[in-house]
MDAnalysis code that builds the backbone (N, CA, C; Angstrom):
import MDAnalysis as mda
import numpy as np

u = mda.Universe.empty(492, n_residues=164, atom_resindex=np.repeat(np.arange(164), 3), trajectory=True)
u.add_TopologyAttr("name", ["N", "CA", "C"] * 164)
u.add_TopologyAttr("resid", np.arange(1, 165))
u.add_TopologyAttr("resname", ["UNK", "UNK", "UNK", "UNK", "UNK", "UNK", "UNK", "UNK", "UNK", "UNK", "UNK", "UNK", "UNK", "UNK", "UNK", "UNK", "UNK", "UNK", "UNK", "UNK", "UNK", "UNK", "UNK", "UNK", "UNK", "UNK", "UNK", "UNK", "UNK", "UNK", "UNK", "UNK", "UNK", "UNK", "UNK", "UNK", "UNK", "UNK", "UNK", "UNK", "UNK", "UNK", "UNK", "UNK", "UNK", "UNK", "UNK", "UNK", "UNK", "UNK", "UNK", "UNK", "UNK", "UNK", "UNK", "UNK", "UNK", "UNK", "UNK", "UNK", "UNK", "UNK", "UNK", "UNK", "UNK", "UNK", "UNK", "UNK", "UNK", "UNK", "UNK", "UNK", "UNK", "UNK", "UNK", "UNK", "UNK", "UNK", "UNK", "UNK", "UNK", "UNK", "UNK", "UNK", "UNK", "UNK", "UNK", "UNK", "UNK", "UNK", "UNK", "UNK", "UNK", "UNK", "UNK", "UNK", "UNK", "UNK", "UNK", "UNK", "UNK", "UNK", "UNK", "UNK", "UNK", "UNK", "UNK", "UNK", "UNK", "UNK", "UNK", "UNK", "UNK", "UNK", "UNK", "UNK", "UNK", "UNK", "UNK", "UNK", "UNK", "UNK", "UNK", "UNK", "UNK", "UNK", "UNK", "UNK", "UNK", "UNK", "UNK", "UNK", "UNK", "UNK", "UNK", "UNK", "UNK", "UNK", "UNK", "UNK", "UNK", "UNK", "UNK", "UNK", "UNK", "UNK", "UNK", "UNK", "UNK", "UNK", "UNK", "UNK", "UNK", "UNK", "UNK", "UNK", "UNK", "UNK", "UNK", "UNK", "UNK", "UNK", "UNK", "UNK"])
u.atoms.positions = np.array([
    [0.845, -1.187, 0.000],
    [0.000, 0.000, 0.000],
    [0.884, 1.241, 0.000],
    [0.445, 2.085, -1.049],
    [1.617, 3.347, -0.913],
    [1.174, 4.600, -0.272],
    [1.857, 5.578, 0.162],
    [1.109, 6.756, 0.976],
    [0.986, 7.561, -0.321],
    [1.127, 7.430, -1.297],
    [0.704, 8.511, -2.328],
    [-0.812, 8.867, -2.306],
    [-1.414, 9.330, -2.794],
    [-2.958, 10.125, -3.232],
    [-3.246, 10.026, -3.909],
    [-3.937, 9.422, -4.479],
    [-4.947, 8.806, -5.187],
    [-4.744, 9.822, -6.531],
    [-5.211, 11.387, -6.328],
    [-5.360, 12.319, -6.888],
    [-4.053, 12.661, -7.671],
    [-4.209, 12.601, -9.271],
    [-2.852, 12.961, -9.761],
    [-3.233, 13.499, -10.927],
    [-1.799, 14.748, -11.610],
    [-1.808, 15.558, -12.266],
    [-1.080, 15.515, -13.439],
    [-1.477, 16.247, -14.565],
    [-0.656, 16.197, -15.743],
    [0.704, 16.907, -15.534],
    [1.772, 16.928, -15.570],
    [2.797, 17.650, -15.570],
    [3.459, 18.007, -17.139],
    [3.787, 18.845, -17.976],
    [4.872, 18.763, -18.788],
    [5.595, 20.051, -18.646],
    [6.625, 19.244, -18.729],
    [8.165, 20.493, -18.913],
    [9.271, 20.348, -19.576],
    [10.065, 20.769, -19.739],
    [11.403, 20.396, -20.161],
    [12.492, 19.986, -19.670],
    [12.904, 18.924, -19.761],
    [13.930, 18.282, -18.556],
    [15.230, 18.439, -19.312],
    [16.430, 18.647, -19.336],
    [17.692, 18.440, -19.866],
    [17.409, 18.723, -21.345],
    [16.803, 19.759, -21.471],
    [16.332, 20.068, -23.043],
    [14.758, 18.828, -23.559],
    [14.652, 18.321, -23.018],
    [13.822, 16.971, -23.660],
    [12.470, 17.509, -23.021],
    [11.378, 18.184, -23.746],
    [9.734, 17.827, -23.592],
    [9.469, 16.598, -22.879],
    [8.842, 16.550, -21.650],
    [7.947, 15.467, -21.046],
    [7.186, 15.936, -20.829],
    [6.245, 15.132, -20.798],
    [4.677, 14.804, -20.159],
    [4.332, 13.837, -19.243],
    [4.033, 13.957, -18.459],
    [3.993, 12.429, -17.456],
    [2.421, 12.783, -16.432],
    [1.655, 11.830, -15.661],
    [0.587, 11.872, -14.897],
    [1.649, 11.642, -13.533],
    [1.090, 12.493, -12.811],
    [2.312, 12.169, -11.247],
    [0.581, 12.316, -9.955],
    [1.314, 11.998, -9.498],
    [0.373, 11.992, -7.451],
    [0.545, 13.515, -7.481],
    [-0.245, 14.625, -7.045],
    [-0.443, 15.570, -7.000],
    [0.310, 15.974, -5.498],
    [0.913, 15.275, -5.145],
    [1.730, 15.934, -4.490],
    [3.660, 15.222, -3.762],
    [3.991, 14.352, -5.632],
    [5.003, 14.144, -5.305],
    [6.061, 15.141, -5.623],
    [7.076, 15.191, -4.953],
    [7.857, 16.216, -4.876],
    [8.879, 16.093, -6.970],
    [9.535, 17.184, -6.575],
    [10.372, 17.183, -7.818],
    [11.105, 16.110, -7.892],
    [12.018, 15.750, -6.625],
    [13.072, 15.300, -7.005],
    [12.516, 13.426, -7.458],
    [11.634, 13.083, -6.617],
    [11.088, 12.051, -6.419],
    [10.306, 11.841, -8.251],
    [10.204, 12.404, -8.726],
    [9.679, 12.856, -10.491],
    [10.612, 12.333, -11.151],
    [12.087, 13.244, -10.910],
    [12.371, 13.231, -11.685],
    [13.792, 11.730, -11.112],
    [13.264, 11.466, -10.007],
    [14.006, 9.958, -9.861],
    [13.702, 8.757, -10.344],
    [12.820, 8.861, -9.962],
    [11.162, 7.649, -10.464],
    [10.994, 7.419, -11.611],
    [10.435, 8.727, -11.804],
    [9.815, 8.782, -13.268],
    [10.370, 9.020, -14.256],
    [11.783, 9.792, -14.382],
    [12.125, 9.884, -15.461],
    [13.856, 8.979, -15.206],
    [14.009, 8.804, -14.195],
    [15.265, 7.827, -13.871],
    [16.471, 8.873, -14.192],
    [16.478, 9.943, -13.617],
    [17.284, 11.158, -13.388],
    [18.104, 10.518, -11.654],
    [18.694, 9.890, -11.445],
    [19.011, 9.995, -9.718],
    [20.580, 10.288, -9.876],
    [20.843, 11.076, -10.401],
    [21.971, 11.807, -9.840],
    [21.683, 13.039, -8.841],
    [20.265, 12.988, -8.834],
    [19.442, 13.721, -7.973],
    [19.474, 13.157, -6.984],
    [20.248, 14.059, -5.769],
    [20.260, 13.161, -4.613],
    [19.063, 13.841, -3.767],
    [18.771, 12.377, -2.707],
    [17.880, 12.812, -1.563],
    [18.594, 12.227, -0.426],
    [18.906, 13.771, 0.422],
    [19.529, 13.888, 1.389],
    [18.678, 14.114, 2.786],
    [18.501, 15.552, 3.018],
    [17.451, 15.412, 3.838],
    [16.209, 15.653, 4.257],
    [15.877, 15.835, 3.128],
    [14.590, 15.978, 2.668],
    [13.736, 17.636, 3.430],
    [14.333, 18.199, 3.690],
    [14.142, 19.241, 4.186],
    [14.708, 20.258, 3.457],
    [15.059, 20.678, 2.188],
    [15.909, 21.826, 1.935],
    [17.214, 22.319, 2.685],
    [17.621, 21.866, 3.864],
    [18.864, 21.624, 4.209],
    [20.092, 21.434, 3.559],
    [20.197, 20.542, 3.030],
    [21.467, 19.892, 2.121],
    [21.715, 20.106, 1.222],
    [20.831, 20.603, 0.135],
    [21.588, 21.007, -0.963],
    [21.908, 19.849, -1.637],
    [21.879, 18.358, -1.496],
    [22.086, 17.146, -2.267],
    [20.956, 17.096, -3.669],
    [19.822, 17.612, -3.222],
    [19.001, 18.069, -4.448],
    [18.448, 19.056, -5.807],
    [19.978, 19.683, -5.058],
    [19.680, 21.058, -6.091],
    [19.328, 20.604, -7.732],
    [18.706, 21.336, -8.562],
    [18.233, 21.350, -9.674],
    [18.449, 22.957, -10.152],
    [18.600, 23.373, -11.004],
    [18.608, 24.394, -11.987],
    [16.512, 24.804, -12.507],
    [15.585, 25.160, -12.089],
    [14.420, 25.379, -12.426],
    [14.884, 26.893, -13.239],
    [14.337, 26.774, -14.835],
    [14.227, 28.065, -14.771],
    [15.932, 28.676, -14.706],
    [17.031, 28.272, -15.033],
    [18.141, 28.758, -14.496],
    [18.617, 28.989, -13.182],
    [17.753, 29.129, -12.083],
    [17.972, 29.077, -10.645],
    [17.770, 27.814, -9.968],
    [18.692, 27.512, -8.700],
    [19.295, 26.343, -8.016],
    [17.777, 26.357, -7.189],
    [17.512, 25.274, -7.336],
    [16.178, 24.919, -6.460],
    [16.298, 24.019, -5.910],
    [15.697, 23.762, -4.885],
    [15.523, 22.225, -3.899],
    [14.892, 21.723, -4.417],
    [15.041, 20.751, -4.938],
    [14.166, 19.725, -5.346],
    [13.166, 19.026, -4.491],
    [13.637, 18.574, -3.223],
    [12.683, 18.132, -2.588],
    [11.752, 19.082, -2.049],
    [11.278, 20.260, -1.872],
    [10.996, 21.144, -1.318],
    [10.014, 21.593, -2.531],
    [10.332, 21.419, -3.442],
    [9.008, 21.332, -5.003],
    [8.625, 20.251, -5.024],
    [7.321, 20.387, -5.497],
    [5.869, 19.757, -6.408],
    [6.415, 19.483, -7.691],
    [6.356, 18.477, -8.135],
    [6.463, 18.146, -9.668],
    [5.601, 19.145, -10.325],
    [4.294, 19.279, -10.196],
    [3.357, 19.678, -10.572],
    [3.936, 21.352, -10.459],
    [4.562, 21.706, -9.486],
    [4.834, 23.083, -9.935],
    [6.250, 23.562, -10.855],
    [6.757, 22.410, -11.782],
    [7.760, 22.206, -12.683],
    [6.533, 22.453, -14.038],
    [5.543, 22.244, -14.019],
    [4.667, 22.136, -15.295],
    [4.915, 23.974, -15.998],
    [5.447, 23.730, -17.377],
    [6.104, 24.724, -17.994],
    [7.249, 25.095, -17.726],
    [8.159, 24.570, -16.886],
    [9.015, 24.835, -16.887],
    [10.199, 24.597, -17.013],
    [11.204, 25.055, -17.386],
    [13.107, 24.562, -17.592],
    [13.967, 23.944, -16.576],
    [13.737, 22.669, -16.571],
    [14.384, 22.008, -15.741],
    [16.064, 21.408, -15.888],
    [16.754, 21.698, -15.347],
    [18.458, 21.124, -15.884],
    [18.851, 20.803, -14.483],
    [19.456, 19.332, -14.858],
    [19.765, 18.474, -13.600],
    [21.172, 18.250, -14.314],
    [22.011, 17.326, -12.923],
    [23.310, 17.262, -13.314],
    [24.017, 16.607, -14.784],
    [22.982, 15.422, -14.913],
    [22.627, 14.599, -16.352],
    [22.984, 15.062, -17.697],
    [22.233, 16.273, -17.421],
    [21.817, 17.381, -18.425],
    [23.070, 18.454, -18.666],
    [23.248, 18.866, -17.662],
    [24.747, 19.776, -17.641],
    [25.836, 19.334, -17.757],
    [26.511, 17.834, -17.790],
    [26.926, 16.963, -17.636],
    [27.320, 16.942, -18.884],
    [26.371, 16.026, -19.517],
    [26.418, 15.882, -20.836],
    [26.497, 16.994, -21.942],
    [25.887, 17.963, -21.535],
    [26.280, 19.555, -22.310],
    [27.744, 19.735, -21.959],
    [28.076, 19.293, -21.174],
    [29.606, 19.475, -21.226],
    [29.496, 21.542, -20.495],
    [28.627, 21.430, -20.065],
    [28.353, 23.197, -19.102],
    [29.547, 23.265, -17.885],
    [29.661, 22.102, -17.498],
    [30.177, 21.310, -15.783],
    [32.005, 20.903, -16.123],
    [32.208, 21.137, -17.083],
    [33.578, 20.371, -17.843],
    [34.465, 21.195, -16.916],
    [34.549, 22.344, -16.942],
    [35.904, 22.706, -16.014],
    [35.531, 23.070, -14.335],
    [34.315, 22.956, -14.338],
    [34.288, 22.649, -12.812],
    [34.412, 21.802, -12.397],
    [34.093, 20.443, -13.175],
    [34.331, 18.824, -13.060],
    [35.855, 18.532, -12.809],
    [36.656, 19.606, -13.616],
    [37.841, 19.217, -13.554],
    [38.691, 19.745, -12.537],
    [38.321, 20.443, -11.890],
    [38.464, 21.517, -11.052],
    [38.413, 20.972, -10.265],
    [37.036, 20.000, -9.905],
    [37.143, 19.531, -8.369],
    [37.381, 17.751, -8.315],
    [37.716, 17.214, -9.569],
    [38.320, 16.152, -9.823],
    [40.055, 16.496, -9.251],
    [40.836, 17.822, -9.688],
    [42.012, 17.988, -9.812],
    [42.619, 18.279, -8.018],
    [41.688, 19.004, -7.335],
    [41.785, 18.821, -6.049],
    [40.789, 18.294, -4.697],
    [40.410, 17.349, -5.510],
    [40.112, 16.169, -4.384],
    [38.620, 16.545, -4.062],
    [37.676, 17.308, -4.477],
    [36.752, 17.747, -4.032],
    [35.662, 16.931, -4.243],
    [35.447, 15.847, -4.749],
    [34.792, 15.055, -4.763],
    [34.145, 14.197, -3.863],
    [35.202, 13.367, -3.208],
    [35.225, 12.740, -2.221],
    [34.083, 11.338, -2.128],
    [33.260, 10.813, -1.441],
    [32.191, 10.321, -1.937],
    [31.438, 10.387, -2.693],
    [31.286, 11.900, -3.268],
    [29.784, 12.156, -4.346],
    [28.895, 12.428, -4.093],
    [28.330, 11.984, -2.939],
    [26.626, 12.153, -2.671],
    [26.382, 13.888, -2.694],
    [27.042, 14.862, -2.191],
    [27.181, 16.443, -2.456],
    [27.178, 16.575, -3.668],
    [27.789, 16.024, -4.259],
    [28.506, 16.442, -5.552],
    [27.680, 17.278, -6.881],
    [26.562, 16.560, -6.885],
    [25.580, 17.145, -7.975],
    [25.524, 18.525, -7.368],
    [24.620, 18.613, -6.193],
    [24.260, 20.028, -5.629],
    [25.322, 20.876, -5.744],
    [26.680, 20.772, -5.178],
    [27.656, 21.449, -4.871],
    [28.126, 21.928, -6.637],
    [28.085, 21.044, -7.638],
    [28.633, 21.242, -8.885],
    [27.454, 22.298, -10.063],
    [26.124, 22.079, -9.343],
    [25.011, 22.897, -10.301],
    [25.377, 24.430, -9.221],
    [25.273, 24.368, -8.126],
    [25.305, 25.403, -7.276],
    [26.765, 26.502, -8.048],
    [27.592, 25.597, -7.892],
    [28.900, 26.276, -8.624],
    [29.199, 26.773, -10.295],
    [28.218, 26.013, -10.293],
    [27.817, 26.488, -11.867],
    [26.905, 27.942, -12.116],
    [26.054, 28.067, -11.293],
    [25.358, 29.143, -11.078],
    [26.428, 30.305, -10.837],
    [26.989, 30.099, -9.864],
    [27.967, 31.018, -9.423],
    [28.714, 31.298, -10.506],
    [29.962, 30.337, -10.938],
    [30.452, 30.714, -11.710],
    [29.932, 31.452, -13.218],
    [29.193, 30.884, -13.256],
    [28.438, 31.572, -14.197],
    [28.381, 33.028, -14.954],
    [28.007, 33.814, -13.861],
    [27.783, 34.929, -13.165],
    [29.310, 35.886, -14.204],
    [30.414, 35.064, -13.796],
    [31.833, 35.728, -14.157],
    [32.399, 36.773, -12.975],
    [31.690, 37.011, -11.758],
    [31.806, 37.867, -11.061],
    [33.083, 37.405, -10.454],
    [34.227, 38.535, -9.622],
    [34.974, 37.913, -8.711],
    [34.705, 37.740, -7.814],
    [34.814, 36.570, -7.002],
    [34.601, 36.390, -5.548],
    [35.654, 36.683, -4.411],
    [35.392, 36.813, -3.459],
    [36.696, 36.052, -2.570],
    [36.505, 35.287, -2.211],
    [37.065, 34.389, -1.072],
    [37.050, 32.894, -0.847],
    [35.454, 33.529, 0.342],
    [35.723, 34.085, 0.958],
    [34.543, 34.439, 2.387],
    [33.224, 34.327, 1.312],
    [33.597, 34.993, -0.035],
    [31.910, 35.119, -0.416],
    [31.280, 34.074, -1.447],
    [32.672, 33.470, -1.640],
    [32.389, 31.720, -2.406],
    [31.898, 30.682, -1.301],
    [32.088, 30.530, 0.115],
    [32.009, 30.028, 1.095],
    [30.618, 30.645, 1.554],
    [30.051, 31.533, 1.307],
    [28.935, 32.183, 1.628],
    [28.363, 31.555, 0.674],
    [28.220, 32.283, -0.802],
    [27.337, 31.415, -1.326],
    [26.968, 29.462, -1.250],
    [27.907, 29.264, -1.764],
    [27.745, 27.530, -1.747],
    [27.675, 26.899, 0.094],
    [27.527, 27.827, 0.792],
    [26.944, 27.476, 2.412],
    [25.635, 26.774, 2.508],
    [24.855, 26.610, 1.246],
    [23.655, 25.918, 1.023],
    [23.338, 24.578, 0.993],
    [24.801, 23.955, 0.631],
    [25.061, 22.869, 0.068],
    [26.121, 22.417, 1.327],
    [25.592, 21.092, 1.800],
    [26.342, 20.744, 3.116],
    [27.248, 19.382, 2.822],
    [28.744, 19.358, 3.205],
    [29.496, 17.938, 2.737],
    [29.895, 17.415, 4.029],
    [30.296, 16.041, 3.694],
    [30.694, 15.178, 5.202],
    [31.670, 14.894, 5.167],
    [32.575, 15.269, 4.005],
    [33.785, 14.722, 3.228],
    [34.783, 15.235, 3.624],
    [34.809, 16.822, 2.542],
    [35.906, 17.227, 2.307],
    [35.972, 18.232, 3.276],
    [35.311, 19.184, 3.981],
    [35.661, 20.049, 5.115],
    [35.794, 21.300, 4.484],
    [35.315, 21.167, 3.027],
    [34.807, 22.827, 2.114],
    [36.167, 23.239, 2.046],
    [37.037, 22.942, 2.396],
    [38.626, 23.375, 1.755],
    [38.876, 23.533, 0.210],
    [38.931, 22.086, -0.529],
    [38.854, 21.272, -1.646],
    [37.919, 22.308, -2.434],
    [36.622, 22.212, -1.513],
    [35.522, 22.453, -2.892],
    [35.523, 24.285, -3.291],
    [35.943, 25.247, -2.386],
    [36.060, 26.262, -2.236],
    [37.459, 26.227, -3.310],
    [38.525, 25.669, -3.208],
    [39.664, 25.822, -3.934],
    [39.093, 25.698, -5.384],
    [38.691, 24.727, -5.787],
    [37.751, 24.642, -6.801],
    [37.071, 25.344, -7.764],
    [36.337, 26.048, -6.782],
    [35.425, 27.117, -7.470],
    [36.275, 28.328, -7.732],
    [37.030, 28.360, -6.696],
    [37.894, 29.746, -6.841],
    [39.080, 29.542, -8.136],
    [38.973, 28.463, -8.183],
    [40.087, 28.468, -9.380],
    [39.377, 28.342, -10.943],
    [38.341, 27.811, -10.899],
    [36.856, 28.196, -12.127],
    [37.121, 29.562, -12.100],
    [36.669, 30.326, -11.141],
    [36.096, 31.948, -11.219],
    [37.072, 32.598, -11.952],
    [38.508, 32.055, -11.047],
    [39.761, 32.673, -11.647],
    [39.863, 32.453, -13.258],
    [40.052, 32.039, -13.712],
    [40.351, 31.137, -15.167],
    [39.229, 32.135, -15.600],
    [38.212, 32.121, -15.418],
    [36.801, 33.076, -16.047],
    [37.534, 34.119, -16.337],
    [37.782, 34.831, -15.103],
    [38.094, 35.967, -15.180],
    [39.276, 36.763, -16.211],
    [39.943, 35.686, -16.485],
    [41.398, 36.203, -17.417],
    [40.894, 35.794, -19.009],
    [39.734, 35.277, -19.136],
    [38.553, 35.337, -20.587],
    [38.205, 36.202, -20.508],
    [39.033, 36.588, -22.496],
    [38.031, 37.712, -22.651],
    [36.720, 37.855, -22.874],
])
C-alpha cells in the first residue's frame, strides 16, 4: 500500500532540453519525479528538508531544492539536472576543477555542490574565498571540510576571469 494520493496531475516540462509529459500523485515532490519517473538519480535525496543542498536542480536557471518542489509546480518549466549539464559538457571545467583537487570525495554532495557552482560561476563575477564560502553554504558535505571544494570554485572563477 503506498502513501501517495490517489489524486494525480498532468505535468509537462522540459527536462535536460527533452519535452515530457507524465501523470504524477499531485503531491510528489520534484526530485522524487524526476528519480522515479524519469530515472534522473543523480538527484540526490539527502534530507529531505531543503537543508542539504544534495538536491539542487537548476528550475528556470535558478538552483532549487528539489525536494521542497511539487512536480506539478515544474509544469512549464526549464528544468536542468546534473545529467543534463553533464552531458552539455556546461560542468567540464568545474568537473575538472574539483576532480584535480580532491573535491569530490564520496559524491553524494557532488551534484548540488557542482550545479550550485555552476550558477555562481556563471555569473563571471569575482569572488573572494569568504563570499564563495557564503554562497555555496547551502550545500552541506561530510567529506571534504569545504577546503577542496572552495579551492575549486575559486580556481573556475579565476580562469573566467582572465577570458576575454
Amino acid at each position: 500500500m503506498t502513501n501517495e494520493p490517489k489524486h494525480s496531475l498532468t505535468v509537462e516540462c522540459t527536462v535536460n532540453g527533452e519535452r515530457v509529459r507524465r501523470e504524477v500523485p499531485a503531491r510528489r515532490h520534484l526530485a522524487d519525479f524526476l528519480r522515479e519517473d524519469l530515472e534522473l538519480t543523480g538527484t540526490h535525496l539527502g534530507c529531505e528538508h531543503g537543508v542539504c543542498g544534495a538536491c539542487s536542480v537548476l528550475v528556470d536557471g535558478a538552483v532549487v531544492r528539489s525536494c521542497l518542489m511539487l512536480a506539478v509546480q515544474a509544469h512549464g518549466r526549464r528544468i536542468e539536472t546534473i545529467e543534463g549539464l553533464s552531458d552539455s559538457g556546461a560542468l567540464k571545467d568545474l568537473q575538472t576543477a574539483f576532480i584535480e583537487r580532491n573535491a569530490a570525495q564520496c559524491g553524494f554532495c557532488t551534484a548540488g555542490m557542482l550545479l550550485t557552482a555552476h550558477q555562481l560561476t556563471a555569473s563571471g563575477e569575482a569572488m573572494t574565498r569568504p563570499e564563495i564560502r557564503e554562497y555555496m553554504s547551502g550545500n552541506l558535505c561530510r567529506c571534504t571540510g569545504y577546503h577542496a571544494i572552495i579551492d575549486a570554485v575559486e580556481a573556475v572563477l579565476r580562469s573566467k576571469s582572465r577570458t576575454p
